[in-house]
C-alpha positions as CSV (number, residue, x, y, z in Angstrom):
1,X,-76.2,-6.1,-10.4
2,X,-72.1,-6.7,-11.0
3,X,-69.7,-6.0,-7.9
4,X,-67.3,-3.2,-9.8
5,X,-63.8,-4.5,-9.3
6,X,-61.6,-1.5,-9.3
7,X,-57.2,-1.5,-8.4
8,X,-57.2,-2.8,-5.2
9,X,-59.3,-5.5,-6.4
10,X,-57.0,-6.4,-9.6
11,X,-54.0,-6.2,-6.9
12,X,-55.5,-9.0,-4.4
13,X,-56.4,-11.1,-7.8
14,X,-52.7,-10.8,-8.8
15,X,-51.2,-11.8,-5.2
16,X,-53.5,-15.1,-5.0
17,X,-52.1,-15.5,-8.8
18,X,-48.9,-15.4,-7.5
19,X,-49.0,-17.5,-4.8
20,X,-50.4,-20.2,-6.8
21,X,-47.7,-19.8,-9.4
22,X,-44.9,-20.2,-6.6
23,X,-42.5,-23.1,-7.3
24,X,-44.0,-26.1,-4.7
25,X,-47.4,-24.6,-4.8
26,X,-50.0,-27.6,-6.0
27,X,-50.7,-26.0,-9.2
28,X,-46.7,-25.8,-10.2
29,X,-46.4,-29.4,-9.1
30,X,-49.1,-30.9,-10.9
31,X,-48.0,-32.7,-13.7
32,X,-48.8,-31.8,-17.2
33,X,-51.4,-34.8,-18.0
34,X,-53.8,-33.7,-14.8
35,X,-53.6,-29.7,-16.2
36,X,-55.8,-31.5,-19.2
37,X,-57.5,-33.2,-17.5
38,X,-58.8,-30.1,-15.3
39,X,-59.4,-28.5,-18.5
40,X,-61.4,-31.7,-20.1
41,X,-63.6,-31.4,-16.6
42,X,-64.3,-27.6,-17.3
43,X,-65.2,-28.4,-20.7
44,X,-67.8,-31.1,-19.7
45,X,-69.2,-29.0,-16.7
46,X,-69.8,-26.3,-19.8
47,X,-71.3,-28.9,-21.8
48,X,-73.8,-29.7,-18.7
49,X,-74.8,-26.7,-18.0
50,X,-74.7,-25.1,-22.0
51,X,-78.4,-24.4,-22.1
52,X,-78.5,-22.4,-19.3
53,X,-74.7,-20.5,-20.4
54,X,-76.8,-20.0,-23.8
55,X,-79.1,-18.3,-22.7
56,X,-77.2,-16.0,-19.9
57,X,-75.1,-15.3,-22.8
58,X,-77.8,-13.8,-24.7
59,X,-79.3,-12.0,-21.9
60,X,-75.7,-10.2,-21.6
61,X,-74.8,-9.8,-25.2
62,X,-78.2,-9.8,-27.3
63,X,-76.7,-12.4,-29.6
64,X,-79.9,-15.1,-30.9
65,X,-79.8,-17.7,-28.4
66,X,-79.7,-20.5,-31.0
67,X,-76.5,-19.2,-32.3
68,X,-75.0,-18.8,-28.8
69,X,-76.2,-22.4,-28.2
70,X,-74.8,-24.2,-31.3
71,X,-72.4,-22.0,-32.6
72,X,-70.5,-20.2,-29.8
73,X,-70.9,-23.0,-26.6
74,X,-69.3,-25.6,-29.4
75,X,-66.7,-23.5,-30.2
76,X,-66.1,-23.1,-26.4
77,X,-66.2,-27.0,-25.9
78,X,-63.5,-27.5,-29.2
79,X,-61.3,-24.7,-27.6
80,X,-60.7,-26.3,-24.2
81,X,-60.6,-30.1,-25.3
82,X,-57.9,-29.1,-28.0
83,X,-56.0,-27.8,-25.7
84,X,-56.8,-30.1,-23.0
85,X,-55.1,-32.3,-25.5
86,X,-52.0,-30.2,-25.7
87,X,-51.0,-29.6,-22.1
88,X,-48.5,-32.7,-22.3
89,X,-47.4,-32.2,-25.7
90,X,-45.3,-28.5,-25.4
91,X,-42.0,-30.6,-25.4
92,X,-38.6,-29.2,-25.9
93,X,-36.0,-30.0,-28.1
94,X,-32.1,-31.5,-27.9
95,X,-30.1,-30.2,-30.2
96,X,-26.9,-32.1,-31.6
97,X,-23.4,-29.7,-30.5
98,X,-19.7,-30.9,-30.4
99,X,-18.4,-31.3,-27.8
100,X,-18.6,-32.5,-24.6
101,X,-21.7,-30.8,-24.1
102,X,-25.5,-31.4,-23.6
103,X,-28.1,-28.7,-25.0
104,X,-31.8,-28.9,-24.9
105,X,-34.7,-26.5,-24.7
106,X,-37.8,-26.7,-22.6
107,X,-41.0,-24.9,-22.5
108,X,-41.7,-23.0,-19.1
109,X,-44.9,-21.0,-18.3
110,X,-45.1,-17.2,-18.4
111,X,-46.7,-17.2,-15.0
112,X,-49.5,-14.4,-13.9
113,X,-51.0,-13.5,-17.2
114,X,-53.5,-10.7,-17.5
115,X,-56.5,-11.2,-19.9
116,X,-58.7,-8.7,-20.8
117,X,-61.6,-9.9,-22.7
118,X,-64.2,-8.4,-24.7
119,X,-68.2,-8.1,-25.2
120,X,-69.0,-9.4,-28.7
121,X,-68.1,-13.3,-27.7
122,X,-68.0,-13.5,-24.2
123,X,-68.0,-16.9,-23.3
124,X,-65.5,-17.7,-26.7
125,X,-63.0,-15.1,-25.4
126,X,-63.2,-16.3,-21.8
127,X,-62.0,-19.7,-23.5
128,X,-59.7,-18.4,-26.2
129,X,-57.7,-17.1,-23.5
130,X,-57.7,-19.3,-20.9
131,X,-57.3,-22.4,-22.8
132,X,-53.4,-21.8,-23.7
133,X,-52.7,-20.5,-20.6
134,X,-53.9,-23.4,-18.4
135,X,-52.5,-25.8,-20.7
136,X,-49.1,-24.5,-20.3
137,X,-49.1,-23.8,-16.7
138,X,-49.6,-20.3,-16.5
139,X,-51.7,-18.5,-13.5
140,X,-54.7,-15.9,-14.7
141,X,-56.1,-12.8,-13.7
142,X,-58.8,-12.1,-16.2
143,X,-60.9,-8.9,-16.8
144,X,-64.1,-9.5,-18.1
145,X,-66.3,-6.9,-20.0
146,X,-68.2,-4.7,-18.1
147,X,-71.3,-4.9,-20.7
148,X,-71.5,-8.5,-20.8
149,X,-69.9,-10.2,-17.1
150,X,-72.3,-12.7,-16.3
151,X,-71.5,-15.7,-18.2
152,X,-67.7,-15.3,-17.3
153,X,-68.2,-14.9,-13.9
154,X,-70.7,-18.7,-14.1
155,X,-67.7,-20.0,-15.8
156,X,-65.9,-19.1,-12.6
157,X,-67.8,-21.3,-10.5
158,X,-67.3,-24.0,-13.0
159,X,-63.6,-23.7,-12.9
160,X,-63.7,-23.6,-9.0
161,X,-65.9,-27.1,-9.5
162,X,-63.8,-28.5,-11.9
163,X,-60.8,-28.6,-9.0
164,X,-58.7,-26.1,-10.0
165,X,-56.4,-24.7,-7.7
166,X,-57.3,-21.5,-5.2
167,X,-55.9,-18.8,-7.5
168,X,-54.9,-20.5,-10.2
169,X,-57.7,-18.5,-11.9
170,X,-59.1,-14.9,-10.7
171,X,-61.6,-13.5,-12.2
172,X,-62.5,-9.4,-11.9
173,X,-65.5,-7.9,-13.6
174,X,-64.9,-4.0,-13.9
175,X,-64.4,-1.3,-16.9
176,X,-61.6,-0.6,-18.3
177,X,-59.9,2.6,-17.3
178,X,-59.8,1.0,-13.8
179,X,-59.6,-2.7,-13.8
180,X,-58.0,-3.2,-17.2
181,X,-55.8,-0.3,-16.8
182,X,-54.3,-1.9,-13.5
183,X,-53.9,-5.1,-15.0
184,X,-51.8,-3.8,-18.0
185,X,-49.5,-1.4,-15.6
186,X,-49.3,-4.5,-13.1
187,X,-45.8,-4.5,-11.9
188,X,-45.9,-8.1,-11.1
189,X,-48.0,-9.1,-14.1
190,X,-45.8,-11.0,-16.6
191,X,-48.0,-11.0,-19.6
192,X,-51.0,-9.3,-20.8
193,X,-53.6,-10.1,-23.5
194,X,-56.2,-8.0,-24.8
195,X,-59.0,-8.2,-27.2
196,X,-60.4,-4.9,-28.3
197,X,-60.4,-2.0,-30.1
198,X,-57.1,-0.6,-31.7
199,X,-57.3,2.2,-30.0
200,X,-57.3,0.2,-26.3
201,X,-55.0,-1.8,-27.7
202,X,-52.2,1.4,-27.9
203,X,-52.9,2.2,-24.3
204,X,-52.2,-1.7,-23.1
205,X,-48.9,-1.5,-25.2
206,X,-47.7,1.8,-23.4
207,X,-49.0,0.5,-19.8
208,X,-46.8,-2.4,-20.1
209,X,-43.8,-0.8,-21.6
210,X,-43.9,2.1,-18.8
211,X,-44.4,-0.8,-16.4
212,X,-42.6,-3.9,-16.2
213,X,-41.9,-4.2,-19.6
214,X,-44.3,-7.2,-20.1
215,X,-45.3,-9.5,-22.7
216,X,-47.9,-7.9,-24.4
217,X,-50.2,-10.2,-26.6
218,X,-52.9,-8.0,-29.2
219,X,-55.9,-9.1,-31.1
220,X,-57.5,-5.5,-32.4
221,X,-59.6,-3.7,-35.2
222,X,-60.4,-5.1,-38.8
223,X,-61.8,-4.2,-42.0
224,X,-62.1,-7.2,-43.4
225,X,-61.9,-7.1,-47.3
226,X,-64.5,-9.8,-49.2
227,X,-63.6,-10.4,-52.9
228,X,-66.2,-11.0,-55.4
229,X,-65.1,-12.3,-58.9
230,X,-67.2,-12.7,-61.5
231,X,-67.2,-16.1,-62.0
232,X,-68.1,-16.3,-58.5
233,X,-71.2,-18.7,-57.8
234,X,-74.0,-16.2,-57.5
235,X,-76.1,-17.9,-54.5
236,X,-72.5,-18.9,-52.4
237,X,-71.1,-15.6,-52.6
238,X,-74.5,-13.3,-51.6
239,X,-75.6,-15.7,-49.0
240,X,-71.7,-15.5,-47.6
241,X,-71.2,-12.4,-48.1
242,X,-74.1,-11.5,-46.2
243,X,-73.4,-14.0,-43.0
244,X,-69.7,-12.6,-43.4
245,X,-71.2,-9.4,-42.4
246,X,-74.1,-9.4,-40.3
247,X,-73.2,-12.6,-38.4
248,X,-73.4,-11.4,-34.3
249,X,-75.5,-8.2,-35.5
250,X,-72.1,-7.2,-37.4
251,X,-70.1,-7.3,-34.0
252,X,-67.4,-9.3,-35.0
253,X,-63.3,-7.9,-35.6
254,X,-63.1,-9.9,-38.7
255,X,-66.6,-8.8,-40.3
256,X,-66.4,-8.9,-43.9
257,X,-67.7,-5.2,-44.0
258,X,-66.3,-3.9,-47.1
259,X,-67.6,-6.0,-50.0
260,X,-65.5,-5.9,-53.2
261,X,-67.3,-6.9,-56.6
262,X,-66.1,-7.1,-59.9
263,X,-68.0,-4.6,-62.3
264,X,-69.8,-6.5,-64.5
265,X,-71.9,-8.8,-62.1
266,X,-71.6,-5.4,-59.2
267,X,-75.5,-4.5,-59.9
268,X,-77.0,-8.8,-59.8
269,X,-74.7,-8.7,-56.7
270,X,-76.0,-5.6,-55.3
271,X,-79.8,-6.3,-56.1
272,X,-79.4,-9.8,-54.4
273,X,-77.5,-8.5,-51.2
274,X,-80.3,-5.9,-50.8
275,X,-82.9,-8.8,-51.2
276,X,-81.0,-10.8,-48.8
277,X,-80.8,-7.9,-46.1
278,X,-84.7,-7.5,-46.3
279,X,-85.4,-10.7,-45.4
280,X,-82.9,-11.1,-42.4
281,X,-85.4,-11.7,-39.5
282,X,-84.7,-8.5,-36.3
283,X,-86.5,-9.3,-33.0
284,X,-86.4,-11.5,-30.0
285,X,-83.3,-13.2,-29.7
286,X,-85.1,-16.3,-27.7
287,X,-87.3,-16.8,-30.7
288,X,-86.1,-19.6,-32.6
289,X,-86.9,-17.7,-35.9
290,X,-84.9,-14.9,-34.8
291,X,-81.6,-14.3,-37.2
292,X,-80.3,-10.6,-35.9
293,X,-80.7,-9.6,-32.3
294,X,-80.2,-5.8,-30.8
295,X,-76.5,-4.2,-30.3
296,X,-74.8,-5.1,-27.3
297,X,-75.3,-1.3,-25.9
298,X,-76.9,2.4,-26.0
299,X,-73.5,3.3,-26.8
300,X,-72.9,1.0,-29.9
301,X,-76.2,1.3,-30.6
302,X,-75.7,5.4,-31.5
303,X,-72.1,5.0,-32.2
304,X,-73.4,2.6,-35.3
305,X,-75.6,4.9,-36.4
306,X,-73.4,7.8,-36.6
307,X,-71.6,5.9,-39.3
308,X,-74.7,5.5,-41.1
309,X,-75.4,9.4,-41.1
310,X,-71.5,9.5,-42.0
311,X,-72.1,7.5,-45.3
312,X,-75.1,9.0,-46.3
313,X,-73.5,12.4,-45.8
314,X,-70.4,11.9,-47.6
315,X,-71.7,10.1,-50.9
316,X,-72.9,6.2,-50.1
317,X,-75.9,5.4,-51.6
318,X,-78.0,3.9,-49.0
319,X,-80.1,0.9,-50.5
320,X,-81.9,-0.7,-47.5
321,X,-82.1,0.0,-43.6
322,X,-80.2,2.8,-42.4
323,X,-81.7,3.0,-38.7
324,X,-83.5,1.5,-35.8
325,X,-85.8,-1.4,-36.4
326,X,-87.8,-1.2,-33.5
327,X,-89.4,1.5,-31.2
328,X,-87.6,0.0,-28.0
329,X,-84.2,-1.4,-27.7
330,X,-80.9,-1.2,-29.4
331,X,-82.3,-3.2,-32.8
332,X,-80.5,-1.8,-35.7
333,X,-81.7,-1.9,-39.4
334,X,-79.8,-5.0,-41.8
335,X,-77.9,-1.7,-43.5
336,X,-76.9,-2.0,-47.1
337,X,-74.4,0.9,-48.8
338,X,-73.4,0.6,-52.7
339,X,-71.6,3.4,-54.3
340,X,-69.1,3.0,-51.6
341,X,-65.6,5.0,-52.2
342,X,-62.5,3.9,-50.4
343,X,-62.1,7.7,-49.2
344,X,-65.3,7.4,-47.0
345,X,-65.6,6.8,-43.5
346,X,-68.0,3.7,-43.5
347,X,-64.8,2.3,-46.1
348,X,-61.9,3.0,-43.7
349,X,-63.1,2.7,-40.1
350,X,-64.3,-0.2,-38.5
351,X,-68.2,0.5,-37.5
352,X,-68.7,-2.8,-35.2
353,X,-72.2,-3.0,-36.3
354,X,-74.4,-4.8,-39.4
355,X,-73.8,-1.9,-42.3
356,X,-72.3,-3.7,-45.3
357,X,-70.5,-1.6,-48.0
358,X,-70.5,-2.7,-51.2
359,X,-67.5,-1.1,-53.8
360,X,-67.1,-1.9,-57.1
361,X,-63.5,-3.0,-58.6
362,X,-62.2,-3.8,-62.4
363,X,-59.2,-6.1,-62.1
364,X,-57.7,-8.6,-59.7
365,X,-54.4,-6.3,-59.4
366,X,-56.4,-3.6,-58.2
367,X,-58.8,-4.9,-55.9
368,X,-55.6,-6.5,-54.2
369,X,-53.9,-2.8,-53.4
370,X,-57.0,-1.8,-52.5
371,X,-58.0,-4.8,-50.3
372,X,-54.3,-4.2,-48.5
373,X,-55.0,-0.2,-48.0
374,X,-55.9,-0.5,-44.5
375,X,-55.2,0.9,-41.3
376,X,-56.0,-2.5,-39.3
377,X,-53.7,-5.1,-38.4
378,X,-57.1,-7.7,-39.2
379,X,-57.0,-6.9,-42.9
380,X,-58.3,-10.1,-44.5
381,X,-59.5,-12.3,-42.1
């Protein structure tokens, strides 16, 4: 079990972030080179301890633990050396006036930065956010995801061995409405950033502008648009297509979930993404052969197949899975839609889940406008 951080607990985190921002404090007189090098140190502790982070990471999320070992840990390792490799390199400028004058900028640190963080990369998030933020000279109070806490709160001992400062960074697993609501109506927070759902993401924005009026940093909802042309290469575009889409069991923002393809190679396209589907291997995520573990949740679990039920009932033509894959656990069906309109709900809302949709288009000018129609600020990433 998880210690449930609530207010009080997000207040404490923000005073020891505060007194290690204080001017004089060892964290604000450390120079610039030694803030990399404490992130270089994190990054190798990672890198000693990955197998064990790889797995804890797919305990917590139910990602396969050979992509959580190869592809999330490296990017986790790239993240904190790059910017290991920036702390001493945010330099300011001097800028030519007349006069007897001298003007120059220079970079200064935010100071006590909130970060909320969410489930579908845990341990990537954890470094996404703290990376910059280190580097630059900032002090952290992070909130990590109530489903998936455990490998951000290893990574804390890690930082604590890495000799980082006493509350330089604080970590707080809790939920949201409690610990990430008092982080984002902090009064002596100076910056928050959240990762999360668009609808979150509103709340955070009014929290800080009823607060302190704080910097407010927001990475939300997508529907990704994926553009097939006909003179596309066949094999490329179904196999990316695919890992576009069902990549993480379909949990990622930027999911390629709505699958344009140009009419006259739509059904070859179709056939093969339903072939491909069919063969994407659901079950253990410690098996090596595994490609597609279980949601992260009960509640994703149902909340993804409501949107199934949604396309079948309004139209979509459903052309392979469409439900659970197993009797036990959260393992959901490789789901393929085709006769997908852009008025349907599986079109316009994000599902957070691996249910491709597959719409057919005639011309480049029109696939653009229709590409661009949507409500999410992650629209073709």
């Amino acid at each position: 079990q998880v210690a449930e951080g609530d207010k009080e607990d997000v207040d404490r985190a923000v005073k020891a972030a505060r007194a290690a921002f204080q001017l004089g404090s060892p964290w604000r007189r450390m120079d610039a080179s030694e803030r990399g090098r404490l992130l270089n140190r994190l990054a190798d502790l990672i890198e000693r301890d990955r197998t064990y982070l790889a797995a804890l990471e797919t305990l917590d999320n139910g990602k396969p633990y050979i992509m959580a070992y190869l592809t999330d840990l490296n990017m986790v390792l790239k993240c904190l050396r790059y910017y290991a490799g920036w702390a001493d390199k945010y330099h300011g400028k001097t800028i030519p006036i007349d006069g007897d004058f001298f003007s120059y900028t220079r970079h200064e640190p935010v100071g006590v930065c909130g970060q909320i963080i969410p489930w579908n990369f845990p341990l990537l998030m954890q470094a996404w956010k703290l990376g910059p933020a280190l580097a630059t000279g900032n002090v952290v109070v992070m909130k990590v995801a109530e489903q998936t806490p455990l490998t951000g709160l290893y990574v804390a001992n890690l930082i604590k061995e890495a000799g980082f400062p006493p509350g330089v960074v604080n970590i707080v697993p809790g939920f949201g409405p409690t610990a990430g609501a008092a982080i984002a109506s902090h009064e002596d927070v100076d910056k928050v950033a959240f990762t999360g759902s668009t609808e979150v993401g509103h709340q955070i924005q009014i929290a800080a502008g009823s607060s302190n009026l704080k910097k407010v940093t927001l990475e939300l909802g997508g529907k990704s648009p994926n553009i097939i042309m006909s003179d596309a290469d066949m094999d490329w575009a179904v196999e990316q297509a695919h890992l576009a889409l069902f990549f993480n069991q379909g949990q990622c923002c930027c999911a390629g979930s709505r699958v344009f393809v140009q009419e006259d190679i739509y059904t070859e396209f179709v056939e093969r993404s339903v072939t491909r589907a069919k063969s994407r291997v659901v079950g253990n995520p410690f098996d090596g052969k595994t490609e597609h573990g279980p949601q992260v949740d009960e509640t994703q679990f149902k909340k993804i197949l409501g949107y199934i039920k949604s396309g079948k009932e309004e139209g979509a033509k459903l052309l392979c899975g469409g439900g659970a894959a197993a009797d036990r656990g959260y393992f959901i069906q490789p789901t393929v839609f085709g006769g997908v309109q852009d008025s349907m709900t599986i079109a316009k809302e994000e599902i957070f889940g691996p249910v491709m949709q597959i719409l057919k288009f005639k011309t480049i000018e029109e696939v653009v406008g229709r590409a661009n129609n949507s409500k999410y600020g992650l629209a073709a990433a």
